[in-house]
Structure formats: structure tokens, C-alpha cells
One Martini backbone bead per residue (centre of mass of N, CA, C, O) as a GRO file, in nm:
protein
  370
    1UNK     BB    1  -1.748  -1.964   0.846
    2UNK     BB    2  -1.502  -1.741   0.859
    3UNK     BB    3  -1.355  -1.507   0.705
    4UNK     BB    4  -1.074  -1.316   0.625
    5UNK     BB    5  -1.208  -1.286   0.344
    6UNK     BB    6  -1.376  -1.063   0.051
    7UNK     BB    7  -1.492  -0.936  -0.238
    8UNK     BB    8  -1.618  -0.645  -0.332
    9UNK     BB    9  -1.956  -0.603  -0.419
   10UNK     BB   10  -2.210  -0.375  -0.599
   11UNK     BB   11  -2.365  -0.494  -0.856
   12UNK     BB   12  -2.202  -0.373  -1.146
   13UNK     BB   13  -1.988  -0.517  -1.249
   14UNK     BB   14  -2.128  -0.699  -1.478
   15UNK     BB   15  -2.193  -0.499  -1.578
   16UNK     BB   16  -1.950  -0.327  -1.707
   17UNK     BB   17  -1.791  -0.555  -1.825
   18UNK     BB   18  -2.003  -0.588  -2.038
   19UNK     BB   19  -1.958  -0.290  -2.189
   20UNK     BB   20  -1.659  -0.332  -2.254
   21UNK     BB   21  -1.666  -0.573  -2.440
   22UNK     BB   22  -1.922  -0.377  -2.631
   23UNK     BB   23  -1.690  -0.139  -2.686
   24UNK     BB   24  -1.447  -0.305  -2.844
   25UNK     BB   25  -1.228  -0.247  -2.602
   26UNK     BB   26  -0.943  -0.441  -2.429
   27UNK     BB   27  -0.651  -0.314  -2.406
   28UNK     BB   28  -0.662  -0.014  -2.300
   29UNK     BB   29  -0.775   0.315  -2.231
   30UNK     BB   30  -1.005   0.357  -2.211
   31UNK     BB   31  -1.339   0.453  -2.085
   32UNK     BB   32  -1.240   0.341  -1.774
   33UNK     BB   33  -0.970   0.411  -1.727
   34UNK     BB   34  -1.034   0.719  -1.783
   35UNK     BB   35  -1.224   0.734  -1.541
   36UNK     BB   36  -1.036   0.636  -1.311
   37UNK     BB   37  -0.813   0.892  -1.326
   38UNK     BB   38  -0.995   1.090  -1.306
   39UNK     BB   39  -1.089   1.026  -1.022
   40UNK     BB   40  -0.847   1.033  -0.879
   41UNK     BB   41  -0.718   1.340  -0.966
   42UNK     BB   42  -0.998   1.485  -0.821
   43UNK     BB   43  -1.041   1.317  -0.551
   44UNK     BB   44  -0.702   1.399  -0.452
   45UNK     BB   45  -0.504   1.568  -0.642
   46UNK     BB   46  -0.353   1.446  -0.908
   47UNK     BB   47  -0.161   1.482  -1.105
   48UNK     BB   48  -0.133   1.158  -1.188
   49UNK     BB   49  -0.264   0.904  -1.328
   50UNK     BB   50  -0.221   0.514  -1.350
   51UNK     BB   51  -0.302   0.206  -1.448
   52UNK     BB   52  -0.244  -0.095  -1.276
   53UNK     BB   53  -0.254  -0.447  -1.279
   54UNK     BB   54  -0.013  -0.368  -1.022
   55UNK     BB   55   0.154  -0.295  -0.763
   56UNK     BB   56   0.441  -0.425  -0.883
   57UNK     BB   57   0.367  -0.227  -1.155
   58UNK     BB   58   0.443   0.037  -1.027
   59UNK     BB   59   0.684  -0.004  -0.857
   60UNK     BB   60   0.827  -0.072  -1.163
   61UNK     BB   61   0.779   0.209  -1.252
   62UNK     BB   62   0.936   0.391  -1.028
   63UNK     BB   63   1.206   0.228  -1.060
   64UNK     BB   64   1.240   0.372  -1.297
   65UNK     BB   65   1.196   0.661  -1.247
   66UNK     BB   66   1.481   0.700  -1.085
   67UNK     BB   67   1.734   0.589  -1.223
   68UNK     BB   68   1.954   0.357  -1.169
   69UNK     BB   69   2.193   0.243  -1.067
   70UNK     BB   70   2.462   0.025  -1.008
   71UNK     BB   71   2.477   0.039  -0.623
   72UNK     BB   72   2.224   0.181  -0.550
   73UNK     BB   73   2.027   0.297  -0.287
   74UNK     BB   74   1.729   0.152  -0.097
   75UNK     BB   75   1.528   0.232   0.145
   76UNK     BB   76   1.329   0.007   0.345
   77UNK     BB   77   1.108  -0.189   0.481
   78UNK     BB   78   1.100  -0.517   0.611
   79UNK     BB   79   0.823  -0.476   0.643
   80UNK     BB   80   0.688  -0.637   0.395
   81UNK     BB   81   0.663  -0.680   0.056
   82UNK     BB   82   0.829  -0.807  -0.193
   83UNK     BB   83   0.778  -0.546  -0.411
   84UNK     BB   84   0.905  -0.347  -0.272
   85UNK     BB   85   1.216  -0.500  -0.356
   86UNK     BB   86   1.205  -0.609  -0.643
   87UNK     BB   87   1.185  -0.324  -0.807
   88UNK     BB   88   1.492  -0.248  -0.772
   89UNK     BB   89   1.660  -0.480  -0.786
   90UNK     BB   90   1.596  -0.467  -1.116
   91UNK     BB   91   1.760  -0.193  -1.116
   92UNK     BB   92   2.062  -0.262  -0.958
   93UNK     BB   93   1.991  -0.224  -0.634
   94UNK     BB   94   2.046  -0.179  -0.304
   95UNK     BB   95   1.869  -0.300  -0.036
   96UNK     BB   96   1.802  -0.113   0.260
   97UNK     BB   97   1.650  -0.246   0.574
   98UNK     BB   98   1.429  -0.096   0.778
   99UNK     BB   99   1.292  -0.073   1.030
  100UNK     BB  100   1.040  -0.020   1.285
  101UNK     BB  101   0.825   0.064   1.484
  102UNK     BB  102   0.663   0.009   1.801
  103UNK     BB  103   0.364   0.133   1.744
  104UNK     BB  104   0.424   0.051   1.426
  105UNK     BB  105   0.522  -0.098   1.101
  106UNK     BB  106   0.640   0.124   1.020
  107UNK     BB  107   0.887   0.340   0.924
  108UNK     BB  108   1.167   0.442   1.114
  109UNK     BB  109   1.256   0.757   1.070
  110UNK     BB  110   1.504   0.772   1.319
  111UNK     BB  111   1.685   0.573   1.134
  112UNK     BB  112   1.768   0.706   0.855
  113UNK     BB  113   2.054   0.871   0.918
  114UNK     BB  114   2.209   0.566   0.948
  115UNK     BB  115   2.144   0.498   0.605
  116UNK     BB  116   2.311   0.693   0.503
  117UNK     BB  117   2.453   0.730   0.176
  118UNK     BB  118   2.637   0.841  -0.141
  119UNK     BB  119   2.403   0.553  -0.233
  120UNK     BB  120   2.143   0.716  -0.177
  121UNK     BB  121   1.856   0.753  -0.407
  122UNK     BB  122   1.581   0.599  -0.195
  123UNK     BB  123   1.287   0.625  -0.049
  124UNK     BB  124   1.041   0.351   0.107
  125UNK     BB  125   0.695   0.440   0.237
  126UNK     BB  126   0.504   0.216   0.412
  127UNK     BB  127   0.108   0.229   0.496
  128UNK     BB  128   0.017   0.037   0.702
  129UNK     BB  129  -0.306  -0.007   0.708
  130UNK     BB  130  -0.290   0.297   0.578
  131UNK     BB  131  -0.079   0.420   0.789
  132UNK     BB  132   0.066   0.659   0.823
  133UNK     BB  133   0.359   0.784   0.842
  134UNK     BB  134   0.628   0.992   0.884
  135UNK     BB  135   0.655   1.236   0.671
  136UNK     BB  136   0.784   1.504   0.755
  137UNK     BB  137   1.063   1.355   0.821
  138UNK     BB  138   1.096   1.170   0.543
  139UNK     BB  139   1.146   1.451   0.399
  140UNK     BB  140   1.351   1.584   0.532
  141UNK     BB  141   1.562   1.379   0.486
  142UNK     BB  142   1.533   1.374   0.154
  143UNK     BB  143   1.596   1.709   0.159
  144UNK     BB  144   1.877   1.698   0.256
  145UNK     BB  145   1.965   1.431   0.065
  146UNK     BB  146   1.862   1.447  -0.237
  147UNK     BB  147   1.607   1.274  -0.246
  148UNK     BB  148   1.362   1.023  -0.325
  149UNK     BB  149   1.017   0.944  -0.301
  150UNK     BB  150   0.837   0.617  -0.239
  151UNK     BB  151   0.512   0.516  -0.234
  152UNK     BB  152   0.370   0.260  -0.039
  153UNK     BB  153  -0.024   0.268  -0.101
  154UNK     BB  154  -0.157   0.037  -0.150
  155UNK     BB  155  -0.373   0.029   0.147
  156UNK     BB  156  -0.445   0.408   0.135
  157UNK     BB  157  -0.725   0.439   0.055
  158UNK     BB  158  -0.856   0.727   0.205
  159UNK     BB  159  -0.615   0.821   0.333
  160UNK     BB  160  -0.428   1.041   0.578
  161UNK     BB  161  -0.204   1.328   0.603
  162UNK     BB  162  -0.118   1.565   0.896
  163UNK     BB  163   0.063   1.828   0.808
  164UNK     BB  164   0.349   2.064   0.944
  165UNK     BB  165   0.382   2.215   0.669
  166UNK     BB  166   0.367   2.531   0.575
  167UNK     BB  167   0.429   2.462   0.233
  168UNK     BB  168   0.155   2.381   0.219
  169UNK     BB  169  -0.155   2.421   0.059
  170UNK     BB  170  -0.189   2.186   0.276
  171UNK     BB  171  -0.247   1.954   0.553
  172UNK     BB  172  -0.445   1.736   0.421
  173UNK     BB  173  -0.321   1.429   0.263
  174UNK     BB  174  -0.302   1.218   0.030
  175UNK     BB  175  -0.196   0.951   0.011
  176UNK     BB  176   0.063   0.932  -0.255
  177UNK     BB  177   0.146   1.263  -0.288
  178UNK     BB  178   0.398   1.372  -0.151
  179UNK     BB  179   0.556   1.226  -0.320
  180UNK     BB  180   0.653   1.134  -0.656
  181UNK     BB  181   0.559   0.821  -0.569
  182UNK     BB  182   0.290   0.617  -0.600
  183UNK     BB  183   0.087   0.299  -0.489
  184UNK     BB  184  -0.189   0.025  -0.610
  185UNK     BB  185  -0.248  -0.025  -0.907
  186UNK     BB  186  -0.131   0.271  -0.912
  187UNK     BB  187   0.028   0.571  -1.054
  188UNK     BB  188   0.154   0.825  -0.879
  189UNK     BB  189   0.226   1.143  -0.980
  190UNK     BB  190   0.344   1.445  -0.857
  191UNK     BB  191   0.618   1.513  -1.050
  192UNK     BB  192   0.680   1.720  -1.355
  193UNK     BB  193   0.950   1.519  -1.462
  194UNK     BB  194   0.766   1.239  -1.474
  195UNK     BB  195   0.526   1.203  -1.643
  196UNK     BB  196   0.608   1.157  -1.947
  197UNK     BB  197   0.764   0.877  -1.883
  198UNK     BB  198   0.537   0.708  -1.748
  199UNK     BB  199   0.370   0.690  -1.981
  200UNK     BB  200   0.597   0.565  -2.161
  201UNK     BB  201   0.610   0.327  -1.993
  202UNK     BB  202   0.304   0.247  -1.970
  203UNK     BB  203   0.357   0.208  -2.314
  204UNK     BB  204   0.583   0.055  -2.391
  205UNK     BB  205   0.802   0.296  -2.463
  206UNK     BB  206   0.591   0.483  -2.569
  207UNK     BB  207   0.387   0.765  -2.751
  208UNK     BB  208   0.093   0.689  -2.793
  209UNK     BB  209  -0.054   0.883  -2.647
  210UNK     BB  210   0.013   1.131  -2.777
  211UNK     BB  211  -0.131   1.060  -3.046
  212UNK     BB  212  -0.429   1.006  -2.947
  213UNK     BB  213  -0.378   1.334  -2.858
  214UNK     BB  214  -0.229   1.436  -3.138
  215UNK     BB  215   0.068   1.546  -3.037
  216UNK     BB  216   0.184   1.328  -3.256
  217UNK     BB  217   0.183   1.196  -3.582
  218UNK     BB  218   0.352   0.969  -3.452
  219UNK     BB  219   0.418   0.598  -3.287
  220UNK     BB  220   0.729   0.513  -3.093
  221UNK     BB  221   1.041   0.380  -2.962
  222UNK     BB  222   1.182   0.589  -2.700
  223UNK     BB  223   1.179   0.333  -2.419
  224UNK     BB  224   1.144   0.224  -2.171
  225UNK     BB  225   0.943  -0.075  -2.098
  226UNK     BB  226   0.565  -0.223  -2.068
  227UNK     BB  227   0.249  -0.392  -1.975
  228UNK     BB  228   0.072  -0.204  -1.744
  229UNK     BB  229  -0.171  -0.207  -1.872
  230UNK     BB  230  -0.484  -0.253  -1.810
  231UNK     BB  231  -0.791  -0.393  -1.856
  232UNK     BB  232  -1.110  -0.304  -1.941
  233UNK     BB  233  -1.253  -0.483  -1.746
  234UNK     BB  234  -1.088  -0.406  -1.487
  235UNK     BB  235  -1.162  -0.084  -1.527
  236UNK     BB  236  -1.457  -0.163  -1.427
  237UNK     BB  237  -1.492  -0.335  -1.190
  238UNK     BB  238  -1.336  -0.058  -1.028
  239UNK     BB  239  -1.579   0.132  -1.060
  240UNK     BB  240  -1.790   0.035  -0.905
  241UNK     BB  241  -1.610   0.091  -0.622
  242UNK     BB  242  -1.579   0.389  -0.644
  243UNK     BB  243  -1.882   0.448  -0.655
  244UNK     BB  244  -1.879   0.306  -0.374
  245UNK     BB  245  -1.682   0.404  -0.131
  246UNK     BB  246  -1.803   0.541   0.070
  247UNK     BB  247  -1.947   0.293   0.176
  248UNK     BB  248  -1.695   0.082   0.207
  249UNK     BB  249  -1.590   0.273   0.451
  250UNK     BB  250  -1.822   0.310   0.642
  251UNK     BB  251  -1.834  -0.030   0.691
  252UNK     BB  252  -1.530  -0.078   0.785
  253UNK     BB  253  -1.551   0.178   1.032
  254UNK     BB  254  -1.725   0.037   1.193
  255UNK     BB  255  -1.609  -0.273   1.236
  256UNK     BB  256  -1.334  -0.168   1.363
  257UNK     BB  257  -1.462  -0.008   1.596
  258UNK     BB  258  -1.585  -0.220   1.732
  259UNK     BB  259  -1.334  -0.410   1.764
  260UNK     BB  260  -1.216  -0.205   1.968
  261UNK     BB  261  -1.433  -0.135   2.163
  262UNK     BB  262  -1.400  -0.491   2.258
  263UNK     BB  263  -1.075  -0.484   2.308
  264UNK     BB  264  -0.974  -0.300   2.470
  265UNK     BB  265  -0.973  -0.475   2.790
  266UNK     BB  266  -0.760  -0.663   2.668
  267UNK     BB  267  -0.542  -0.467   2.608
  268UNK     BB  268  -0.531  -0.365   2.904
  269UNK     BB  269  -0.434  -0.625   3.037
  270UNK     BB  270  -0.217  -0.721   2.779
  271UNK     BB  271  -0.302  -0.954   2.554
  272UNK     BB  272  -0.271  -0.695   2.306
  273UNK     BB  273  -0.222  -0.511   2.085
  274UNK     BB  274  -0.335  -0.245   1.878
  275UNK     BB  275  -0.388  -0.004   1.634
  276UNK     BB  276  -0.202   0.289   1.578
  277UNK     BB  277  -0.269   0.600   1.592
  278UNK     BB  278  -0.169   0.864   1.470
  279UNK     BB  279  -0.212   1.206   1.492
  280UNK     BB  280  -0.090   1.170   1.193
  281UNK     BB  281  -0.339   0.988   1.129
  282UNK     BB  282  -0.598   0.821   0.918
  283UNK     BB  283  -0.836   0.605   0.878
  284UNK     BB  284  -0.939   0.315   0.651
  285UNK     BB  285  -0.988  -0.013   0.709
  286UNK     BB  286  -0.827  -0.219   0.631
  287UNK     BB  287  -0.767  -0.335   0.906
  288UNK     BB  288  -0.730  -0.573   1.195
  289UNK     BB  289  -0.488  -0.602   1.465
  290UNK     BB  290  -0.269  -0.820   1.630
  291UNK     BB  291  -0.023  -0.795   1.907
  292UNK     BB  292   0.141  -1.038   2.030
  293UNK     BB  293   0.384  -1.155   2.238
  294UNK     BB  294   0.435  -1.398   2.072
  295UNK     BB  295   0.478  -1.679   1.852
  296UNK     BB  296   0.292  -1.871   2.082
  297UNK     BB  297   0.052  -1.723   2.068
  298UNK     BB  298  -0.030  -1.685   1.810
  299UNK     BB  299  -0.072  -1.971   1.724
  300UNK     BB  300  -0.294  -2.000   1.963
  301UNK     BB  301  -0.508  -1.837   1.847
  302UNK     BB  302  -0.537  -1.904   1.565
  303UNK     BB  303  -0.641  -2.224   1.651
  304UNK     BB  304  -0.862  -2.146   1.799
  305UNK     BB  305  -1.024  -1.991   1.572
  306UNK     BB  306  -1.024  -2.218   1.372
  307UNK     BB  307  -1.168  -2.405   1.585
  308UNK     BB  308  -1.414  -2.186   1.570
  309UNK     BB  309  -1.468  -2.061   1.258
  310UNK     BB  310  -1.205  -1.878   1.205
  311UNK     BB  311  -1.032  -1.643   1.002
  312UNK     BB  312  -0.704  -1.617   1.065
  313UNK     BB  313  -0.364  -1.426   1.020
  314UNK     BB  314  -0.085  -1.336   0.929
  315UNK     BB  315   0.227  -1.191   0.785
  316UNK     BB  316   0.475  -1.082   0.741
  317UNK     BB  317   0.833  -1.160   0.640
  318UNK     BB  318   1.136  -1.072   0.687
  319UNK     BB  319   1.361  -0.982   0.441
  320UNK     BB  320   1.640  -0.982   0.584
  321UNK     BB  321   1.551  -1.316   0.667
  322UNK     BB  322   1.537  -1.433   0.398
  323UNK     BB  323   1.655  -1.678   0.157
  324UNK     BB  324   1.751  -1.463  -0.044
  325UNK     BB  325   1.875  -1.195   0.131
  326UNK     BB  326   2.035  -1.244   0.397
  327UNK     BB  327   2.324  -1.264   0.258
  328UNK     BB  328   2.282  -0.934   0.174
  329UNK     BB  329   2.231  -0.846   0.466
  330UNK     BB  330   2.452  -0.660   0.684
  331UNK     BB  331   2.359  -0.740   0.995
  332UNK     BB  332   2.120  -0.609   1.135
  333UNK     BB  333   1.917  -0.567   1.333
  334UNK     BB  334   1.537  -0.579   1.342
  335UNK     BB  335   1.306  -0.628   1.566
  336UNK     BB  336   1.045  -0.489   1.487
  337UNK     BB  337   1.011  -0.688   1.294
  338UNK     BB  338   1.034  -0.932   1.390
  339UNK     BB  339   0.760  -0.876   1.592
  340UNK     BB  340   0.560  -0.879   1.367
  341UNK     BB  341   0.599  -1.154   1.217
  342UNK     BB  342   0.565  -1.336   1.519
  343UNK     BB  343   0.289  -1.122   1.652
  344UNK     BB  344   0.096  -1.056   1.364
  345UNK     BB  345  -0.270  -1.055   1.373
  346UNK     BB  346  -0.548  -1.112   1.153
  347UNK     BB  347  -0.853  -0.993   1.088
  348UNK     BB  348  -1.167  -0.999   0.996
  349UNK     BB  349  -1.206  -0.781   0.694
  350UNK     BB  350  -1.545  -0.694   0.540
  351UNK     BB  351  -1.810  -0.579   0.346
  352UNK     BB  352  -1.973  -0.843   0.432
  353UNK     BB  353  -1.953  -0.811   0.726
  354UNK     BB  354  -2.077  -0.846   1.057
  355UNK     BB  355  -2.155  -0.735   1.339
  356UNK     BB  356  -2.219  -1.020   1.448
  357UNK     BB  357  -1.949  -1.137   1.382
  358UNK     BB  358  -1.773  -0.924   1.548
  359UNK     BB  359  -1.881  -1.040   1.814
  360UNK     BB  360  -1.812  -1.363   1.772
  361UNK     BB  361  -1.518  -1.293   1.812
  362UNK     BB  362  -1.472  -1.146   2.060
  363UNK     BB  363  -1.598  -1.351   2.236
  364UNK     BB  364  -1.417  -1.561   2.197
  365UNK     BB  365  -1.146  -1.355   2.275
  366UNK     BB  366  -1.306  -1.369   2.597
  367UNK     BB  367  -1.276  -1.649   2.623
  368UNK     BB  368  -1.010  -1.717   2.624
  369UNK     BB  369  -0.877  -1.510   2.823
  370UNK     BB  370  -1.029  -1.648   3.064
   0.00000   0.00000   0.00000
């Protein structure tokens, strides 16, 4: 059986959480904490980075730092993970729903300004597949209409915006930047009215960071916060994985070349399109996927490769018409969401993955359409 993912070990992993356990400190922000933050800041020039438990609270501490008020709107794609509308939903604000792109399940940026209302407060554009959004035109209108923008770069570690805007001092910008926040297990901070606060939330309420570095004589609770940081066995883990990136990102930049150099004559005759890579936005080989014609296509196609020893799986469904939240939806068409919670089907895509089962897969799908 090919599964359709495994976590990647790079082999040091139990040796650092060994050491972590025996360096006495494990409730966080340890030394390596610190050392995962640093090489964030350092590795991609992020203003502040703070690692969490998880992509969901990092979502829910930028929802705190919006300050959002009862009734304030947060515009999202409907097409995404439920924790990108829970974190803002739990602040009390209104998630309104934007459709995707035709060309990628992006949030479709030309909706934007249909979608803007007096109670608008907070656009979140997510990376689908670490693939950037159309980021200049998304801050357009963030800036046009006095907007936060809050990235949801989950999927988007090593992935790269190219943005077209003069005033940027760079040009080539690591997802995650852009906005004043971004997430993934990771909280990054990039405008500085926000730091001081995200740490202080990050810290269950408290200034105790300030402490530990000296700059106040004790420390006391003095906002919202929770429990957001991880364990220090949790970031040696993490630092493993780091620290083998280079060699994690071209391993699997390679298998995704592959499945589409072999798929690309199958996607050319219409049995399903591959992913889009637009010309601002580069690869980061998060995932690997197809989007079949129609809902009766994708299951037969799951069918046949499960039956023949491949994990392939489908992805979100649309969450403007999920069982929670449909009433609450105002009830506009989303198309392109709905056609790809119907139509998009990934392959299996790990560090540990062989070119041989790459082929293996291929061959299948050759075999298939045949």
C-alpha cells in the first residue's frame, strides 16, 4: 500500500527531544523555542515569530489581535480548514464566505470589493497548497478600505510571493510577511503595534516574557491570552526538521515535477486539470492534486486507486453549506468552492515517498484513462 502521507523524520528528532527532557524545561520557550523563532525571524526577516501548539491557535491569537467588536465582518474563503472561520467566529464577528479562483481554490481577489461592507474589519487570505494568493491586489483593497489582512500560510513554509508593488523593499517576499499576520503552527507578527500584545497574549495574558528578559522587575496578568505555547519536546522536533529543510523541500519538489511531467499529456487530453501555479507565486511541492470533472469522476477514480493499493483522498468541504453554518450563510452561489470540494482529489506526497511508487501512481492513472 502507498499511503498518502507519513510524518518526516530527518533522524535527530529523538535525539533533541532527548535533550530537551534532560535540559529540565519543558513547558515552553525554552532554548529551543528560541532557536525555532530565531531561525524563523532570521531565515525569511519576520518581523517577530512565536510558535503554537498549532495552526489553530496561532489563527486565534491573530483573531484576538484584531480587537474585533460584536457584528464586525471577516471575509474568508469558503473553501478552507473549519479553523480559519472558528478563530474569528469565537471573537464574535461574522465570517462572510468568498468563492476561489477558476484557475486555483486561491480566494478569488476580484470578489473582494462585492463583499466589503461598513462592518468589514479583517480580510483572510489562505495559501492553498503553499500556493500564494494574488497578494498585491488583496492589500489593494485591505488598503483602500482601512482592512487587517491576516495570512493563513499553513501549507506555505518556503513558499514565496512576487509581489509588484514598488514600495516593498523586496520584491520576492516569503508568504506569511505580507499581511500584519500570519500562521501555521506559528504566529508571525509583521506590523509593530502588534508585537508587544501577541507576546503578551501568547504568555496566557501575562508580561512574563518581559521578565525573563529583564525588562520588568515582576509579572502580572494584564490581557486575553491562553495557553499557546508549545512544549519544548514539540519544538526539538520541530528544529530537526528545520534544519534539514533544504534537503525536505528539494525531495519533494522533485516527486511533484515528476507526477506532473508524467501527467501533464492526461491533463492535456481534459481527463482533469493539475495544479496552477500563477506567475506571481512559487512552489513549495506542499501537495500534489487533481480536479476531476465532476463529483461521480472523483469517487471512481479514489475507487480504483484504493483498489489497487494507493491512499489518495479528497480535501475541504465548502463551509458556507456545512451543517453548522449554512443558516447563518447569506446565501450567495460559491461555485468554484463547491466545484472543488466536489472535483479535488491529492496524491500522496511525502518526504519519503520513491520516484518508483511516483511512477507506480502515474502508470496507474495512464492505465486508468486508457
Amino acid at each position: 500500500m502507498i499511503d498518502f502521507n507519513r510524518p518526516t523524520l530527518t533522524g535527530k528528532e529523538a535525539h533533541y527531544m532527548y535533550q530537551a527532557v534532560y535540559n529540565g524545561k519543558l513547558s515552553g520557550n525554552g532554548m529551543f523555542t528560541k532557536r525555532c523563532q530565531a531561525w524563523f525571524e532570521e531565515h525569511y526577516g519576520f518581523r517577530k515569530a512565536l510558535l503554537t501548539t498549532s495552526g489553530t491557535d496561532a489563527l486565534e491569537m491573530c483573531a484576538m489581535l484584531c480587537d474585533l467588536q460584536p457584528g464586525d465582518e471577516v471575509i474568508i474563503p469558503s473553501y478552507t480548514f473549519v479553523s480559519t472561520a472558528l478563530a474569528f467566529l469565537r471573537e464574535g464577528a461574522k465570517v462572510v464566505f468568498a468563492d476561489s479562483m477558476k484557475r486555483n481554490p486561491n480566494l478569488d481577489a476580484e470578489s473582494l470589493e462585492a463583499l466589503i461592507t461598513p462592518r468589514t474589519k479583517v480580510i483572510v487570505p489562505v495559501h492553498y497548497a503553499g500556493v500564494a494568493c494574488d497578494m498585491d491586489a488583496i492589500m489593494a483593497v485591505a488598503d483602500k478600505h482601512h482592512l487587517l489582512v491576516v495570512e493563513d500560510a499553513a501549507q506555505a513554509i518556503d513558499s514565496y510571493y512576487k509581489s509588484n508593488l514598488k514600495h516593498q523593499t523586496s520584491n520576492i517576499l516569503p508568504l506569511g510577511s505580507i499581511g500584519p499576520g500570519g500562521e501555521g503552527g506559528l504566529l508571525v507578527v509583521n506590523d509593530e503595534r502588534f508585537v508587544r500584545r501577541a507576546e503578551i497574549i501568547w504568555e496566557k495574558g501575562t508580561n512574563r516574557a518581559e521578565f525573563f528578559r529583564g525588562e520588568v522587575n515582576k509579572y502580572g496578568w494584564v490581557d486575553m491570552g491562553s495557553s499557546f505555547l508549545p512544549s519544548e519536546v514539540n519544538a526539538a522536533f520541530l528544529w530537526a526538521q528545520l534544519e534539514n529543510l533544504d534537503a525536505i523541500q528539494a525531495k519533494r519538489k522533485t516527486l511533484w515535477n515528476s507526477y506532473y511531467q508524467q501527467l501533464k499529456p492526461l491533463a492535456d487530453k481534459g481527463c482533469f486539470s493539475m495544479p496552477d501555479i500563477p506567475e506571481y507565486a512559487t512552489n513549495n511541492a506542499h501537495m500534489f492534486y487533481l480536479v476531476l470533472p465532476s463529483l461521480e469522476a472523483r469517487t471512481a477514480l479514489i475507487k480504483y486507486l484504493k483498489e489497487n493499493g494507493v491512499g489518495a483522498v479528497f480535501h475541504y468541504l465548502s463551509l458556507h453549506s456545512s451543517e453548522f453554518y449554512k443558516n447563518r450563510h447569506d446565501g450567495r452561489q460559491l461555485p468554484e468552492c463547491d466545484r472543488y470540494a466536489d472535483c479535488l482529489v491529492r496524491l500522496p506526497l511525502f518526504y519519503d515517498l520513491t520516484l518508483e511508487q511516483v511512477n507506480t501512481i502515474c502508470e496507474l492513472l495512464k492505465t486508468y484513462y486508457q
